[in-house]
C-alpha positions in Angstrom: -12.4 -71.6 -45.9 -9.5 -70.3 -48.4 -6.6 -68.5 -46.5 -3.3 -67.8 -47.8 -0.2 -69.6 -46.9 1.6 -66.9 -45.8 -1.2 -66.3 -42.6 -0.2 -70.1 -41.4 3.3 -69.0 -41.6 2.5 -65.9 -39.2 0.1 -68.2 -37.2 3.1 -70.6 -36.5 5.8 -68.7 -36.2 4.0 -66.0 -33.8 3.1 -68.6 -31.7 6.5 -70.2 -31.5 8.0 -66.9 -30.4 5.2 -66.6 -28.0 5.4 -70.1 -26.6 9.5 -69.7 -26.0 8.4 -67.0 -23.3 5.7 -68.8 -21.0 6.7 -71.4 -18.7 6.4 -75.3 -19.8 2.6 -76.0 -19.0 1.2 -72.8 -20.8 -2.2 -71.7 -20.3 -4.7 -72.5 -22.8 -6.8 -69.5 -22.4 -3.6 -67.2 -23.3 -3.0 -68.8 -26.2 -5.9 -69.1 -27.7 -6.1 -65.2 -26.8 -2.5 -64.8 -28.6 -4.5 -67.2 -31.4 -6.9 -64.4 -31.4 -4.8 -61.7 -31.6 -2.5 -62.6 -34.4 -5.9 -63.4 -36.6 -7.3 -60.0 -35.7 -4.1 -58.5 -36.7 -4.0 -59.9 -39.8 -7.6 -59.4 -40.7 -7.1 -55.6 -40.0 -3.4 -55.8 -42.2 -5.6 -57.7 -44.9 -9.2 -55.8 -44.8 -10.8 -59.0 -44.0 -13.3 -57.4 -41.3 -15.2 -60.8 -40.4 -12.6 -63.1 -40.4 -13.5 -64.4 -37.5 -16.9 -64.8 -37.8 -15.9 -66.3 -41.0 -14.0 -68.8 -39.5 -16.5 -69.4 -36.2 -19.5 -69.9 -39.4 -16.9 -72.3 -41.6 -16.1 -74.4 -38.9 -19.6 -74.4 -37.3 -18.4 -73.6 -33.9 -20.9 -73.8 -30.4 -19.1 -70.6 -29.2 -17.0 -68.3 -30.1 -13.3 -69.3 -31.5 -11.5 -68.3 -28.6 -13.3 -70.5 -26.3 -13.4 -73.6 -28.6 -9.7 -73.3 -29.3 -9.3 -73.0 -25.2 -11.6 -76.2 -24.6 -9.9 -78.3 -27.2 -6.8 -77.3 -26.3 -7.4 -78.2 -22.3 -9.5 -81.0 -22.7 -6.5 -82.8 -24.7 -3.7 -84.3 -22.3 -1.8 -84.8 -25.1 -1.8 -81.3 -26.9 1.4 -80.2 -27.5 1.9 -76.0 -27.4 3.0 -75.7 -30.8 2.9 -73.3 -33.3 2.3 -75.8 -36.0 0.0 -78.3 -33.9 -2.1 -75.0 -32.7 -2.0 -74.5 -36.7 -3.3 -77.5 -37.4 -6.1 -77.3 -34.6 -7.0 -74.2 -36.0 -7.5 -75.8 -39.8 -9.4 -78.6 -38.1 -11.7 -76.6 -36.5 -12.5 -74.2 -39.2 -11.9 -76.2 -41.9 -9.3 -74.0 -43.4 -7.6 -74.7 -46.4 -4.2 -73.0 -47.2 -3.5 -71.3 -50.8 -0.7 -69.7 -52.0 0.1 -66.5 -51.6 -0.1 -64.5 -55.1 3.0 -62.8 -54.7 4.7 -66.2 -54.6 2.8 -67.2 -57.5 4.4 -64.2 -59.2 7.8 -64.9 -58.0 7.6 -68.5 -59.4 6.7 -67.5 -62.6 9.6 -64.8 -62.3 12.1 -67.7 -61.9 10.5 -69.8 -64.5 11.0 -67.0 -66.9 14.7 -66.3 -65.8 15.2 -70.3 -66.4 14.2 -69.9 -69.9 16.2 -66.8 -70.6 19.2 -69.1 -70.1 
């Protein structure tokens, strides 16, 4: 599945805000909720009504992505509550690939076409 850059950079940095307020052995179930939540929001921002049945469908998930984000994140003894390795669970498990954002496209060529004015 296609997502843009810019909802990884939410993803991690929501989660690294969130993770700086639980205690140091946070519970997997509210942060795959928080996982949840931050996806819902975005898909609600972005019009993308099914994201995550999208996802659940792309990655070919037994249950629903909150649960299999909670089970694979508490059956691993060596997770660590990250926003970028919960990031990179999350593209594992959905088999998400990141794309940039168009804006940023735009800007780029913005920049190029400064350069070359010069």
């Amino acid at each position: 599945m296609l997502l843009p850059q810019s909802l990884r950079d939410l993803i991690v940095d929501e989660l690294d805000e969130f993770l700086k307020a639980l205690p140091d052995d946070p519970d997997a179930e509210a942060v795959a909720n928080y996982v949840v939540e931050v996806l819902e929001s975005w898909a609600d921002e972005a019009a993308h009504d099914d994201l995550l049945i999208d996802l659940e469908e792309e990655g070919a998930l037994d249950s629903p992505l909150i649960e299999a984000l909670e089970t694979e994140m508490s059956s691993n003894d060596e997770f660590e509550f990250t926003g970028e390795e919960i990031a990179v669970l999350l593209e594992r498990m959905c088999e998400i690939e990141w794309e940039e954002d168009d804006d940023e496209d735009e800007d780029d060529e913005e920049e190029d076409d400064d350069e070359d004015d010069l």
